[in-house]
KEKE-3310 file (N, C-alpha, C; in steps of 0.2 Angstrom, whole numbers, plus 5000, padded with zeros to 4 digits):
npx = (5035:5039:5031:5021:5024:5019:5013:5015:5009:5008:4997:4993:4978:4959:4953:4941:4939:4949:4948:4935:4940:4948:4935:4935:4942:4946:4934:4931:4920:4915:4917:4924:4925:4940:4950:4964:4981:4999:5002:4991:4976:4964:4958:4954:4945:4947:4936:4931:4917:4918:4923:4936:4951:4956:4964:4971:4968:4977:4974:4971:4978:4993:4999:4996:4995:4980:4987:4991:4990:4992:4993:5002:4992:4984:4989:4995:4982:4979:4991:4989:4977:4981:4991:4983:4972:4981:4995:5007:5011:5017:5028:5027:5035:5039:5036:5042:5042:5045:5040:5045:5044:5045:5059:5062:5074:5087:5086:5087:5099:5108:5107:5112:5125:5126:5125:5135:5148:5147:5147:5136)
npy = (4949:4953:4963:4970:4988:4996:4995:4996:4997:4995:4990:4980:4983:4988:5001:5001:4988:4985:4992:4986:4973:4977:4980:4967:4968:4965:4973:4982:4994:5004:5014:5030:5041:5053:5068:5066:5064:5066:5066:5059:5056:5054:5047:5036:5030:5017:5014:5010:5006:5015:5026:5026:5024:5012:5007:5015:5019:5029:5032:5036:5046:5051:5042:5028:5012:5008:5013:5007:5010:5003:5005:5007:4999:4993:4988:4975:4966:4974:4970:4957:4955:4961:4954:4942:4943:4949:4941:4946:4957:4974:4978:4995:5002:4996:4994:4987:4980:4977:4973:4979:4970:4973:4980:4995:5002:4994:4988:5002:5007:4997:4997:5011:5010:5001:5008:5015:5011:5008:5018:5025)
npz = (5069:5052:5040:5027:5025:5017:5003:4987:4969:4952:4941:4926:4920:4917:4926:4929:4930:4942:4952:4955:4959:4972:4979:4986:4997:5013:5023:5015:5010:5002:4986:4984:4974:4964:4963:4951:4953:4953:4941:4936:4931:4938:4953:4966:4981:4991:5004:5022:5032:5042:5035:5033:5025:5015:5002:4989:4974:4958:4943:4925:4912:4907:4913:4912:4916:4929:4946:4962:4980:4996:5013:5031:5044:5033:5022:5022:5018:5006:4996:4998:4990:4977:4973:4972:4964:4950:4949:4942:4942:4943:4954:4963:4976:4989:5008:5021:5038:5054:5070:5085:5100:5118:5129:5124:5127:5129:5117:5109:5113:5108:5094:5093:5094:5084:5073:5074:5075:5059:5053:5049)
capx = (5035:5041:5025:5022:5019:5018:5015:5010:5010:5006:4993:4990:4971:4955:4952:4935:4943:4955:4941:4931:4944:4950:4933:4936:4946:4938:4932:4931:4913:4911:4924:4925:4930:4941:4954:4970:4988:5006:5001:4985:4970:4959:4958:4949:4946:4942:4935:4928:4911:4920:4926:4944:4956:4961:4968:4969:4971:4979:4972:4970:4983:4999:5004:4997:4991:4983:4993:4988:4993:4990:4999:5002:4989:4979:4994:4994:4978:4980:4994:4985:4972:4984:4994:4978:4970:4988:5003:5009:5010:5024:5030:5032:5035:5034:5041:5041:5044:5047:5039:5050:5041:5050:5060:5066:5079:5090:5086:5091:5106:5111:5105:5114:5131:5127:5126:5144:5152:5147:5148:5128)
capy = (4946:4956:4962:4976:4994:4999:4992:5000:4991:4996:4985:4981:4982:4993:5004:4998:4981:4985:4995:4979:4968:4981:4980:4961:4968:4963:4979:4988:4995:5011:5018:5036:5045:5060:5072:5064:5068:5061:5065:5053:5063:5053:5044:5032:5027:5013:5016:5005:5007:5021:5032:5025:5024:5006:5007:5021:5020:5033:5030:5038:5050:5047:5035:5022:5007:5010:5013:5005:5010:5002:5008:5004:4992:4989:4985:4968:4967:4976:4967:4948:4956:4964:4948:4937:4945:4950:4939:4949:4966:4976:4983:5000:5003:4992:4996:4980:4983:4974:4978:4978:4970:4974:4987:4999:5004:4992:4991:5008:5006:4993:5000:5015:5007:4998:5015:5020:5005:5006:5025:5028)
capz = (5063:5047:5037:5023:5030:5011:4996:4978:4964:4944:4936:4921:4920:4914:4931:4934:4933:4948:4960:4960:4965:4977:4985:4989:5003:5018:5028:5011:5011:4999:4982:4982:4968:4966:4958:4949:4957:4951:4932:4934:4928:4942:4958:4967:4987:4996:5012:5026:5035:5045:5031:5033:5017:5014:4997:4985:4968:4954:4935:4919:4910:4902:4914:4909:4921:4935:4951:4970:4987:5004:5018:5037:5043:5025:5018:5019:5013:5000:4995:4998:4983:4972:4974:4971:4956:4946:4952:4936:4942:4945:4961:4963:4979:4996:5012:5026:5045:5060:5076:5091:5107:5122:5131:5120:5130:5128:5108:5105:5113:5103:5088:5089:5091:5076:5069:5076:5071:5053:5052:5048)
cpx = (5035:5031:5026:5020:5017:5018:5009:5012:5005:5004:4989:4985:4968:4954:4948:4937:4946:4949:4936:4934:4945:4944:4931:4940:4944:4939:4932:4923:4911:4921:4922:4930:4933:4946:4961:4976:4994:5006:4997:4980:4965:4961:4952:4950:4943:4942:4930:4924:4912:4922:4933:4946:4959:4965:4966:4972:4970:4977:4971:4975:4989:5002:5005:4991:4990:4987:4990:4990:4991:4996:4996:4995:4985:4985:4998:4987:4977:4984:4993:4982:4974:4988:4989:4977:4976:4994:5006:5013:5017:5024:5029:5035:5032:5040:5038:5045:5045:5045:5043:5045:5046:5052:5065:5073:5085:5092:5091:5099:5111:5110:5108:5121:5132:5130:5133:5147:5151:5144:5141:5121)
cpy = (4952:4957:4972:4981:4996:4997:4997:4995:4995:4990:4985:4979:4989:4997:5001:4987:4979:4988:4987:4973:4972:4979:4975:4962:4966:4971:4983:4989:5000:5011:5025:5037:5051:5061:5065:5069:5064:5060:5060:5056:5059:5047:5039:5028:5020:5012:5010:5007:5013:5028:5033:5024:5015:5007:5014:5020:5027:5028:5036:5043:5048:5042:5029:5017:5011:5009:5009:5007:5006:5004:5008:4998:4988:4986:4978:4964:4966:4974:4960:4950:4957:4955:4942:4935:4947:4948:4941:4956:4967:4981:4990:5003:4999:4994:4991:4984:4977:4976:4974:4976:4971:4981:4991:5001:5002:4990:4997:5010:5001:4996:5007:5014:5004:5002:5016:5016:5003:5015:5027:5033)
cpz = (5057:5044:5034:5028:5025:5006:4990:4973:4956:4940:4929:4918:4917:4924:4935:4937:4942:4956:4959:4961:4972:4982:4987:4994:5007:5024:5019:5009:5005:4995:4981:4977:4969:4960:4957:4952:4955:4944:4931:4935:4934:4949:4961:4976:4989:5002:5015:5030:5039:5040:5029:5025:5018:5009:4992:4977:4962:4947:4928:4916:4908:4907:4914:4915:4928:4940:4959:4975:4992:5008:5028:5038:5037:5022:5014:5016:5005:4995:4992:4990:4977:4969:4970:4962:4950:4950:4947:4937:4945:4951:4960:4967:4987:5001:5019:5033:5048:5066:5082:5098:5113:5126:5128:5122:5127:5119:5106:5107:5111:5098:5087:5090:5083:5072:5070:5074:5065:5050:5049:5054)
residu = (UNK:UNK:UNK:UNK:UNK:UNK:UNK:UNK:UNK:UNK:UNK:UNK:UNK:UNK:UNK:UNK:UNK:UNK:UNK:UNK:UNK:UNK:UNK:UNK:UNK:UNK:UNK:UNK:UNK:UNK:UNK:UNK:UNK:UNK:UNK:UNK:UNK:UNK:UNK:UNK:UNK:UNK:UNK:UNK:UNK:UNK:UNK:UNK:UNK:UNK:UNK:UNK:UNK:UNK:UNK:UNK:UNK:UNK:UNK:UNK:UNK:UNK:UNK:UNK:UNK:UNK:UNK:UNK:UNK:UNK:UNK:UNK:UNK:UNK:UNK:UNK:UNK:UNK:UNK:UNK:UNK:UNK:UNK:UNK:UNK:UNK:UNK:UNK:UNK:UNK:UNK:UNK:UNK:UNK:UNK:UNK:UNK:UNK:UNK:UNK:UNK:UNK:UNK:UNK:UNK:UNK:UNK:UNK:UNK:UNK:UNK:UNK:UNK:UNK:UNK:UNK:UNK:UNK:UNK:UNK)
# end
């Protein structure tokens, strides 16, 4: 079944707004704070009873709104909340997968014909 590996998304909210929806994630336990990176003067984690990163959010500085990550398992998550609280917000970046059950073998020898028959 198809399912995000990566979604970010640009909402147009106050920070503290977005970190307490963020920590409606489920497993989301504790928000660390931290340095700004990507021209966003500050950051913001949130982590699950183990110290894990579900989503991370980019804020303040000229970019404007903040920003949100999740990425491989939280990502649907992450997405479900982002999705809940702002079905407004703009993408900026999602990246969806596929997991292949089976024997690969046979896969990739399909899959690299593909390739050869469509010069990639």
């Amino acid at each position: 079944m198809a399912h995000f590996d990566w979604y970010q998304a640009t909402i147009p909210e106050f920070p503290r707004v977005v970190a307490d929806a963020l920590m409606t994630i489920p497993r989301a336990a504790e928000l660390s704070h931290g340095r700004g990176r990507h021209n966003y003067h500050e950051s913001a984690q949130v982590l699950d009873c183990d110290g894990e990163v579900i989503a991370t959010m980019l804020h303040g500085g000229p970019n404007g709104s903040p920003n949100v990550t999740g990425s491989g398992d939280n990502a649907e998550a992450v997405a479900a909340t982002i999705r809940k609280h702002w079905p407004q917000h703009r993408v900026t970046r999602m990246d969806s997968c596929e997991d292949i059950r089976g024997d690969f073998s046979t896969s990739h020898a399909k899959c690299r014909q593909i390739a050869r028959d469509h010069r990639i």
